[in-house]
VMD Tcl script that draws the C-alpha trace (Angstrom):
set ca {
  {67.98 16.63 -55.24}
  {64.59 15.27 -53.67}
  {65.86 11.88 -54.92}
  {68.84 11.74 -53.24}
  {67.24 13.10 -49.90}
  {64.93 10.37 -49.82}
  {67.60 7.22 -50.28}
  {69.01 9.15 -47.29}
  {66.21 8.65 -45.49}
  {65.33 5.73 -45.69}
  {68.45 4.04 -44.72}
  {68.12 5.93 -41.71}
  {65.19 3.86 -40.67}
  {67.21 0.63 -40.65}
  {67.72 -0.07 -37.26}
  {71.72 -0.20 -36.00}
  {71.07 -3.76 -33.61}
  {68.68 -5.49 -36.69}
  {71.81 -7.81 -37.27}
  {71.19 -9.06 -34.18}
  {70.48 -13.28 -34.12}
  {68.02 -15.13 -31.78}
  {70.02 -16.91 -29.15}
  {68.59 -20.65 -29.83}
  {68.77 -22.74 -26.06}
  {68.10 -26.29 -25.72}
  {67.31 -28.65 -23.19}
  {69.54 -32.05 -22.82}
  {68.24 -35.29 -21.71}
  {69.44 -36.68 -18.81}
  {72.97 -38.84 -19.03}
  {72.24 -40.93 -15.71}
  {70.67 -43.90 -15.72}
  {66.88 -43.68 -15.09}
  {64.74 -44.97 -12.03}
  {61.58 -47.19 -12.11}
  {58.44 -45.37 -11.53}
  {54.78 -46.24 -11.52}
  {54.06 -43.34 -13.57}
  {55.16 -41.40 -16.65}
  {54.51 -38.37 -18.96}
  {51.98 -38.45 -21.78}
  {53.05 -34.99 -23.10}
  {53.96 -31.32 -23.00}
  {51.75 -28.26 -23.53}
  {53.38 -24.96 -23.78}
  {50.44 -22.34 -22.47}
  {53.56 -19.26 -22.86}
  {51.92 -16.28 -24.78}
  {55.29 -15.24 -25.95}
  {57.79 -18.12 -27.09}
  {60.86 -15.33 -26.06}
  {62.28 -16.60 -22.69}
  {63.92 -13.15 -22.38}
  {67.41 -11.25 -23.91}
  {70.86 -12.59 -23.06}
  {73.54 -9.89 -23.62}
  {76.81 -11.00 -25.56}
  {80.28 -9.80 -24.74}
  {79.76 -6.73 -26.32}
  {76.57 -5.82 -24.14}
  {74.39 -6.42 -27.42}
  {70.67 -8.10 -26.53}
  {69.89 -11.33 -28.12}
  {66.40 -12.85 -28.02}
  {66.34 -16.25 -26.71}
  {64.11 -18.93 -27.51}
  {63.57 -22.57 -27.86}
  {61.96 -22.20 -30.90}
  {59.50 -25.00 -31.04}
  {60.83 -27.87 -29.94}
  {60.24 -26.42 -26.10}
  {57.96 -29.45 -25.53}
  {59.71 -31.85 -27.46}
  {62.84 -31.16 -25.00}
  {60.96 -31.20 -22.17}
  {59.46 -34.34 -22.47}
  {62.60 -35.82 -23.58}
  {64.22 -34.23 -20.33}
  {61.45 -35.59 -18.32}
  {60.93 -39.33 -19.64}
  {64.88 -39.63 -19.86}
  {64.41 -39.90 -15.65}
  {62.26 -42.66 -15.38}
  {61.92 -46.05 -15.98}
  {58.25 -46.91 -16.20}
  {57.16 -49.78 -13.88}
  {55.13 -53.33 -15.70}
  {52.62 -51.87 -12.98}
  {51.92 -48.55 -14.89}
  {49.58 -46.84 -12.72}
  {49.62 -43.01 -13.90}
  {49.96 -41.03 -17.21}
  {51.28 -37.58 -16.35}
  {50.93 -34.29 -18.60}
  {52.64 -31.33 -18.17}
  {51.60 -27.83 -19.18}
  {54.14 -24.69 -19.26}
  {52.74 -21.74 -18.25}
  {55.63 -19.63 -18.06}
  {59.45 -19.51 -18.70}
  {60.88 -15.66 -17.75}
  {65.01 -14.78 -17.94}
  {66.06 -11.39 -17.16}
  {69.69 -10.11 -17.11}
  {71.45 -6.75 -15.84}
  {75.05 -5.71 -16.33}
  {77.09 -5.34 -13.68}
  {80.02 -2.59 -14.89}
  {81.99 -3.11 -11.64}
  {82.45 -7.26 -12.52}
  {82.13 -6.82 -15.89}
  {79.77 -10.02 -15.75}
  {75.93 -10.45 -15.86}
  {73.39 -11.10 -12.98}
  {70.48 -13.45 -14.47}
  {67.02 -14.47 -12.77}
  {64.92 -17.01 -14.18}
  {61.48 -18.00 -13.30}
  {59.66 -21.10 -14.40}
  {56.08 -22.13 -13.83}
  {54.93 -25.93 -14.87}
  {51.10 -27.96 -13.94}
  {51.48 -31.90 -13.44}
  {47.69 -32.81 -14.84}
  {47.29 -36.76 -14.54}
  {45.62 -38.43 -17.68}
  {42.61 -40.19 -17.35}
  {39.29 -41.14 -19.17}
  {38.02 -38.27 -19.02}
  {39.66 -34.50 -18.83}
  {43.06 -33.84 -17.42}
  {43.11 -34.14 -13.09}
  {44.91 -31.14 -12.11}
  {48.15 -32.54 -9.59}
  {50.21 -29.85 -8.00}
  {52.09 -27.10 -9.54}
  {55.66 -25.66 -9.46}
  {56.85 -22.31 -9.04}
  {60.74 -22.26 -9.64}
  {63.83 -19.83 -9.17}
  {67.01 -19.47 -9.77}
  {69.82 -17.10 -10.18}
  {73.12 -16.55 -11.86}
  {76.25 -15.25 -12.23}
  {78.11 -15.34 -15.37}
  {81.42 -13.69 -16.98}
  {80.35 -11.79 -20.49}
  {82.34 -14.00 -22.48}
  {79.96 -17.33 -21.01}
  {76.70 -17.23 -22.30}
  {76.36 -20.98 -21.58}
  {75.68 -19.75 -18.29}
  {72.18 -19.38 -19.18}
  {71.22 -23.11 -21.06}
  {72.75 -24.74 -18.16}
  {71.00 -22.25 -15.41}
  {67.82 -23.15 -17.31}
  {68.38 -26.47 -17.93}
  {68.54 -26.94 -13.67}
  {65.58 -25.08 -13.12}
  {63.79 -27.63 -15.17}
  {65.50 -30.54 -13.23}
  {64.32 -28.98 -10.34}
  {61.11 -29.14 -11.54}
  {60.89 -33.08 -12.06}
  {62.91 -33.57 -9.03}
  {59.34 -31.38 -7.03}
  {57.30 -33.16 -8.76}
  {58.73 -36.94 -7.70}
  {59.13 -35.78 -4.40}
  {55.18 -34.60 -4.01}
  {53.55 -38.03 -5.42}
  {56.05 -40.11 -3.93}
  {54.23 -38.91 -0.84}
  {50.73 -38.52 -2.53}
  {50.07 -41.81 -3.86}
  {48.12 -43.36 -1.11}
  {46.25 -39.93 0.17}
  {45.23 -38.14 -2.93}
  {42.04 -38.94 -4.58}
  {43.31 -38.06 -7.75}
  {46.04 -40.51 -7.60}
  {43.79 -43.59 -6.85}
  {43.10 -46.76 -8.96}
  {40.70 -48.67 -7.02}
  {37.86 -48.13 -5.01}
  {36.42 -50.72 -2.68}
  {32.67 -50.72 -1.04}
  {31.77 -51.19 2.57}
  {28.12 -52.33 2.57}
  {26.65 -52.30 5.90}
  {23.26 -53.69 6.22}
  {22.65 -53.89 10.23}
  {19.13 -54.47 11.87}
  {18.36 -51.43 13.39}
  {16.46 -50.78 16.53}
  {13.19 -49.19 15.86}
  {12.02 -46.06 17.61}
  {7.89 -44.61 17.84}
  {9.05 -42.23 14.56}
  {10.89 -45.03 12.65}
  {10.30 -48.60 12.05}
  {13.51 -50.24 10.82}
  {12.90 -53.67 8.84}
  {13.61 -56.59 10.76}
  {12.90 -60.33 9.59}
  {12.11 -61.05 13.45}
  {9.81 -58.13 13.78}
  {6.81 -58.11 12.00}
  {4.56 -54.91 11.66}
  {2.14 -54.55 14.34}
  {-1.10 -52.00 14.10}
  {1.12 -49.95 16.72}
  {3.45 -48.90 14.18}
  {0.47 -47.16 12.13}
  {-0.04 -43.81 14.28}
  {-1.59 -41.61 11.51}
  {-4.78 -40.58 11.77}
  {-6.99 -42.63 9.11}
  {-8.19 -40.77 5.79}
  {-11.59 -40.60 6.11}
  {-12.14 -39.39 2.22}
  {-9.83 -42.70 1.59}
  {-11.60 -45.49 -0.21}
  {-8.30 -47.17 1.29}
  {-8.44 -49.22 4.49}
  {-4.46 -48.78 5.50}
  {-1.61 -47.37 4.20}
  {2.16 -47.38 4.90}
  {4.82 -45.36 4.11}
  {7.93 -47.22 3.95}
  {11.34 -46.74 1.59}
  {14.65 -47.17 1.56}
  {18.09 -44.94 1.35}
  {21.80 -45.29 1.88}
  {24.62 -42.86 3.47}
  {27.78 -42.65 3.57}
  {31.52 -41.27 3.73}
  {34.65 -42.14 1.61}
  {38.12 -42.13 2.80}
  {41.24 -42.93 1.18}
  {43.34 -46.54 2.52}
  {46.56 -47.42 1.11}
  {45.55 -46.02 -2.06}
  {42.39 -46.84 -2.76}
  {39.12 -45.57 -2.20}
  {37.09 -46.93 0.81}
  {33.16 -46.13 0.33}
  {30.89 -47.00 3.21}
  {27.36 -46.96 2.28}
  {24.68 -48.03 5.18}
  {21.81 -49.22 3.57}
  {18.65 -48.19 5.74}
  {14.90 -50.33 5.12}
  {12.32 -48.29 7.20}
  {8.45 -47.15 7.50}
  {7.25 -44.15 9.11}
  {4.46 -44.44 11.61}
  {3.38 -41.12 11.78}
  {2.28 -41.47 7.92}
  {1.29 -45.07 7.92}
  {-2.27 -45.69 9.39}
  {-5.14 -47.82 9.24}
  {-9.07 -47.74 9.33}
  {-10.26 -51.54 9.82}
  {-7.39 -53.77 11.43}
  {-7.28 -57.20 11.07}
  {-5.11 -59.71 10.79}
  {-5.65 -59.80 6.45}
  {-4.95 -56.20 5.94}
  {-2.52 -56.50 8.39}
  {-0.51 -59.38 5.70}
  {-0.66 -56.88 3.32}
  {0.81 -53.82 4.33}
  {3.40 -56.28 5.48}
  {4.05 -57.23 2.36}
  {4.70 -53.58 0.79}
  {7.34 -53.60 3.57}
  {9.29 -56.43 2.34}
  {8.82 -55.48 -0.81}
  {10.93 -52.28 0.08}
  {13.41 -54.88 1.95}
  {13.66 -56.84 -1.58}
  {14.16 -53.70 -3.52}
  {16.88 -53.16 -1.21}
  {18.46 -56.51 -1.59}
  {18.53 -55.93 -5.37}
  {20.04 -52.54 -4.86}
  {22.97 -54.03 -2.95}
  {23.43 -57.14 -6.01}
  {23.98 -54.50 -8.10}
  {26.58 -52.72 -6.25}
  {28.64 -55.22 -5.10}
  {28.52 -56.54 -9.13}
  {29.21 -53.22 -10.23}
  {32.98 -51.95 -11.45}
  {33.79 -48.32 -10.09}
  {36.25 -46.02 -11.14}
  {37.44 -43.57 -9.40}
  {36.49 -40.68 -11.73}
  {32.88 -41.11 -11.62}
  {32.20 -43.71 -8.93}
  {29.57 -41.38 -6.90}
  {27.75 -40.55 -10.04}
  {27.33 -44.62 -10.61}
  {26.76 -44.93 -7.09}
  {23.94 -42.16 -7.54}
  {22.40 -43.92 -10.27}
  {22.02 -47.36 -8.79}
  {20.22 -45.73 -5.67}
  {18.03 -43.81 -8.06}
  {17.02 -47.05 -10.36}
  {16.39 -48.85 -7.06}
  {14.39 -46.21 -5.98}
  {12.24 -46.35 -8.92}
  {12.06 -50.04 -9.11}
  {10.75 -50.26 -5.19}
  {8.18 -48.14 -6.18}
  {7.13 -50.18 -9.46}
  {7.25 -53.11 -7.23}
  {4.58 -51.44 -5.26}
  {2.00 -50.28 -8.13}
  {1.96 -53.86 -9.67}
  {1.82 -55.26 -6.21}
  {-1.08 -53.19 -5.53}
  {-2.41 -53.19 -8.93}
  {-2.77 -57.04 -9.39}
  {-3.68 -57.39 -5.98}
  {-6.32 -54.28 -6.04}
  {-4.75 -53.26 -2.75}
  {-5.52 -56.44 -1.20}
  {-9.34 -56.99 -2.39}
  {-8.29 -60.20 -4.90}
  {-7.80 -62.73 -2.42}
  {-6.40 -65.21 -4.96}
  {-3.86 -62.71 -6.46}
  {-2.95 -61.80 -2.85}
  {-1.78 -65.36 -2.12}
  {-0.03 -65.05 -5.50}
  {2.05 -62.27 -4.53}
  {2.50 -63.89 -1.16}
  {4.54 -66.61 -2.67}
  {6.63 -64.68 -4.54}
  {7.70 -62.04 -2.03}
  {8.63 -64.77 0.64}
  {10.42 -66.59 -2.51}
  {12.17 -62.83 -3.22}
  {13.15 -62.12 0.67}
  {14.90 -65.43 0.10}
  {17.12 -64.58 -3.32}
  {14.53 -65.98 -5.92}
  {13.97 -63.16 -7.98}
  {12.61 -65.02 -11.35}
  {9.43 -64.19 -11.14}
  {9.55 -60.44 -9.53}
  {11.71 -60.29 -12.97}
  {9.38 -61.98 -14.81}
  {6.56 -59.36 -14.05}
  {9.25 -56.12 -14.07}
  {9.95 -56.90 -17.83}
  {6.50 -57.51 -18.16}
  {6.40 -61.14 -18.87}
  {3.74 -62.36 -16.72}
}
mol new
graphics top color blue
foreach p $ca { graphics top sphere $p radius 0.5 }
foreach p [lrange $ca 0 end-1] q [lrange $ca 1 end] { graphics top cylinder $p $q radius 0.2 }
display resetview
C-alpha cells in the first residue's frame, strides 16, 4: 500500500504547463536596398543577464517563454549591416552592445486580445586602437495590440523596435560627425610662435632684443662662486576645438627669462655673451620642440598624451643643452671653449643642428 501511495505522489509533482515550448523569435534582415555610409558595425554583444525576452500567451491563455536563443547577435548584426552600404572612404567601425530586451503582455477579457510593451536598450561604442569609445545610447518603446490567435504580433513589434534603433542611431552621427571628438579622424596643429612684448617680470626672446643687465633684477648670491645667472625656459598652451571634423590644436609656444631670478655680480660685456647664450639656447630647444611636432603623426585617441611627451623631452633636452653648455664652457671661464659654443649656437638659431646633435649623442 505504501508503494502505491508513493507513484501517486510523485506524479503529482509534475507540473500541469511543463509541456509548454519556448516561443523561438527571429530578427529578418532588411529587404530594401541599402544606403552608403562612412561607417559600419564590427559586432554585437549581448550584456542581457537573462536570454528570456519575456512570456507570450497563446490562444488558449497558456505562457510561452520567448527567446532568441543565441543567435540574438548574429540577427542583429545581420539586421544592422543589411542597411548600409559601406563607403571606399570607411571612416568608423561601430559595435553594438545589448543591454536589455523586456516584453510583457496582459489579457484583455473584454477584446479577447493581448496588450504587449516592449522595451529595448542598445550602446553604439565606435572601434578604435585602443578600447571601445562609448557613442550615444538608445532607450526604445513600443506597444501592441494583438488578437490571441496572432502571435506574430510580437516578432514583427520587436523586429520595429530594433529598426528604430538603427534608424536613432543614423540620425545622431549623421549630425555628430563633424562636432564629436569621438568621431574624428584627423587632427591638425596650429603652432604660433609670435615675438612677444616683454614686461619688468618677463623677458620674452626676441632675435632683435638682446639681454641687457636691466633684465637681471635679483639680488646677487653672495655665497655664489657664480658671477650671473639666468633663469630662462620655455612652455606651450593651448585649446582644441573641433572644425569640419577634425581636430584643431593651437599650441603657443612661449621662450622667456625671468628677471626677478636672473641676476648678476660683475657685469661686463663677456659675461654678458654668455648668459645670452643660455637664452638662445632655450630659443633652440624650442625650435627643436616645434620640428618635432609639426613631423609628428597624431591620432586622435592619444594626441595630448604625444603632445605631452614632446614638451616633456624638450624640456629635458633644454636643460641638457645647458649643463654641457656650462660644463665645457666652465660657466664661461674657458675662453676658447666659449667661442666654441659661440659658433655653434649662432649656427643652431639658424637650423644647423649637426653639431648640438653631435654632442647630445655624445659624439664630440
Amino acid at each position: 500500500m505504501r508503494i502505491l501511495l508513493l507513484a501517486f505522489f510523485c506524479f503529482l509533482l509534475i507540473p500541469v504547463d511543463s509541456v509548454a515550448q519556448d516561443i523561438i523569435l527571429k530578427l529578418n534582415p532588411a529587404e530594401k536596398s541599402s544606403q552608403e555610409k562612412n561607417y559600419t558595425f564590427d559586432e554585437v554583444i549581448d550584456l542581457r543577464v537573462s536570454k528570456t525576452v519575456g512570456e507570450i500567451y497563446d490562444s488558449g491563455r497558456k505562457k510561452h517563454k520567448a527567446t532568441f536563443g543565441a543567435k540574438l547577435p548574429e540577427e542583429t548584426l545581420e539586421l544592422f549591416t543589411s542597411k548600409i552600404t559601406p563607403s571606399q572612404q570607411l571612416l568608423h567601425r561601430i559595435s553594438i552592445k545589448i543591454y536589455n530586451l523586456d516584453l510583457k503582455e496582459i489579457y484583455q477579457a473584454d477584446r479577447n486580445a493581448y496588450k504587449g510593451d516592449l522595451q529595448l536598450g542598445l550602446g553604439f561604442f565606435i572601434n578604435g586602437k585602443n578600447e571601445p569609445v562609448h557613442l550615444v545610447d538608445f532607450n526604445g518603446k513600443i506597444q501592441y495590440n494583438r488578437p490571441a490567435s496572432q502571435m506574430h504580433h510580437v516578432e514583427a513589434s520587436i523586429q520595429r523596435l530594433f529598426e528604430n534603433s538603427r534608424e536613432y542611431f543614423d540620425a545622431w552621427i549623421s549630425t555628430q560627425y563633424q562636432s564629436n571628438r569621438a568621431l574624428v579622424k584627423k587632427v591638425r596643429l596650429n603652432i604660433i610662435d609670435p615675438i612677444r612684448p616683454s614686461s619688468k617680470d618677463t623677458v620674452f626672446y626676441d632675435p632683435d632684443r638682446p639681454l641687457s643687465w636691466s633684465d637681471f633684477t635679483e639680488t646677487p648670491n653672495p655665497r655664489s662662486s657664480f658671477n650671473a645667472t639666468i633663469f630662462s625656459s620655455l612652455s606651450i598652451e593651448g585649446n582644441a576645438t573641433i572644425e569640419e571634423g577634425e581636430i584643431v590644436q593651437t599650441l603657443e609656444i612661449k621662450v622667456y627669462m625671468l628677471p626677478n631670478q636672473s641676476w648678476v655680480k660683475n657685469a661686463n660685456d663677456y659675461a654678458s655673451n654668455h648668459e645670452q647664450r643660455h637664452f638662445d639656447l632655450t630659443r633652440i630647444a624650442a625650435d627643436r620642440m616645434i620640428a618635432r611636432l609639426k613631423n609628428t603623426e597624431l591620432e586622435p585617441e592619444l594626441f595630448e598624451a604625444k603632445l605631452n611627451t614632446i614638451y616633456m623631452d624638450s624640456y629635458r633636452e633644454m636643460n641638457r643643452l645647458q649643463e654641457l653648455y656650462d660644463g665645457q664652457t666652465r660657466h664661461g671661464l674657458n675662453k676658447e671653449m666659449q667661442a666654441r659654443w659661440n659658433l655653434i649656437i649662432t649656427q643652431a638659431l639658424g637650423g644647423n643642428w649637426e653639431k648640438l646633435d653631435a654632442l647630445l649623442s655624445g659624439e664630440e
